[in-house]
N, C-alpha and C positions, 0 to 999 in steps of 0.2 A: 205697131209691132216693134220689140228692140231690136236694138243693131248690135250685133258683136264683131269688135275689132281683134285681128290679132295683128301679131308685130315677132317680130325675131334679131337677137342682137348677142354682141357676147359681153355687153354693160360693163367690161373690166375700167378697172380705176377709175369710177362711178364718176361725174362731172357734169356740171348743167347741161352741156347739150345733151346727153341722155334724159334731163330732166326736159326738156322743152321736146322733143322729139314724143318720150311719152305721152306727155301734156295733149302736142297736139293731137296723136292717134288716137286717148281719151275722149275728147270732143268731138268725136266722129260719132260715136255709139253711144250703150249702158251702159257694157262691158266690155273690159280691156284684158285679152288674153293675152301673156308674154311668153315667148318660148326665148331662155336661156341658152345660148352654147353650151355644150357639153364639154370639159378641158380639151378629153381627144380631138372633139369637132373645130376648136378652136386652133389647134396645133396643126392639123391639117389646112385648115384655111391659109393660115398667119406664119406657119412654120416657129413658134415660139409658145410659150406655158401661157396661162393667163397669169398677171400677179395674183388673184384672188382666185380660190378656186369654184366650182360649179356653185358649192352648195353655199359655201359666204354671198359671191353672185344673186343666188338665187334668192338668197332672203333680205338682200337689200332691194332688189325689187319687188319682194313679196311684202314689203313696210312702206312703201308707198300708198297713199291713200286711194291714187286714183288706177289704181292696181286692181283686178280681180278674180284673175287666176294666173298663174305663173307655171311649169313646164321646163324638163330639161329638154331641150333639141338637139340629137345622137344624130341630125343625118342630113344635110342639104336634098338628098335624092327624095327623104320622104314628107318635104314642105306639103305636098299635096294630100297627104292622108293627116298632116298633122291640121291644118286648114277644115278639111273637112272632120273630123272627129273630134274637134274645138268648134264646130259650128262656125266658122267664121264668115261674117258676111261682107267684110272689108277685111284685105290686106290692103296693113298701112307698111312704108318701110324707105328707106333715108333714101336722098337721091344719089348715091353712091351707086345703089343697087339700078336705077330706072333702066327699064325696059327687059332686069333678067327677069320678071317676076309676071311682065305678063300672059305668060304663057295657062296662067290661074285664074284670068279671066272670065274662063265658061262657068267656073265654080262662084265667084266672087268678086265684087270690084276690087279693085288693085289702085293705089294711089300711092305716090312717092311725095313725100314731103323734103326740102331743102334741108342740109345740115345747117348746126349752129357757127359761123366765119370764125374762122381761128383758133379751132378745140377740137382735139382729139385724142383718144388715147395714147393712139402712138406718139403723137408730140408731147405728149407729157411724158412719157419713157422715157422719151430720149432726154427731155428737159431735166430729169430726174436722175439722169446716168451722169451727167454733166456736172453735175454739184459736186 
């Protein structure tokens, strides 16, 4: 039987640890479902714009190979219908998030993988406001 993963991020100013973080949720299953931030969803989070907006976002992770459906995400409240109408059999998701997500349990395993040490987007922001 396949496994579908899914995973939710807001991939702004795209960087290896979004690559390794995909990578590893890939290896979990068949199929890697990505739910995108939404701009609004992400200004609500983060209190700031993304630099790239939804739909640039969405097709730089839609051009990964090891990609296989991709999704805007308009709403933290409805991770649970997004999980379940993605089929997902595994949420995967960074360990920044551990332990909000297992509340999704009864639907799905839930596994947090570690981030990549010393990369993030916000420290490139910043590193970038700086120059």
């Amino acid at each position: 039987m396949s496994k579908r993963v899914i995973t939710f991020g807001t991939f702004d100013v795209f960087h290896v640890g979004h690559i390794n973080i995909l990578e590893r949720c890939a290896s979990l299953g068949d199929t890697l479902v990505v739910g995108v931030s939404s701009d609004a969803l992400n200004f609500s989070k983060k209190q700031r714009h993304p630099i790239y907006c939804e739909q640039d976002r969405l097709k730089i992770i839609q051009s990964l190979s090891f990609v296989d459906e991709v999704f805007i995400e308009h709403s933290l409240e409805k991770k649970r219908e997004y999980i379940e109408y993605y089929r997902g059999d595994i949420l995967a998701m960074g360990d920044d998030w551990k332990g909000r997500f297992d509340e999704f349990s009864d639907i799905c395993e839930v596994i947090y993988f570690p981030r990549t040490p010393s990369i993030s987007t916000s420290e490139i922001i910043e590193i970038a406001k700086t120059i």
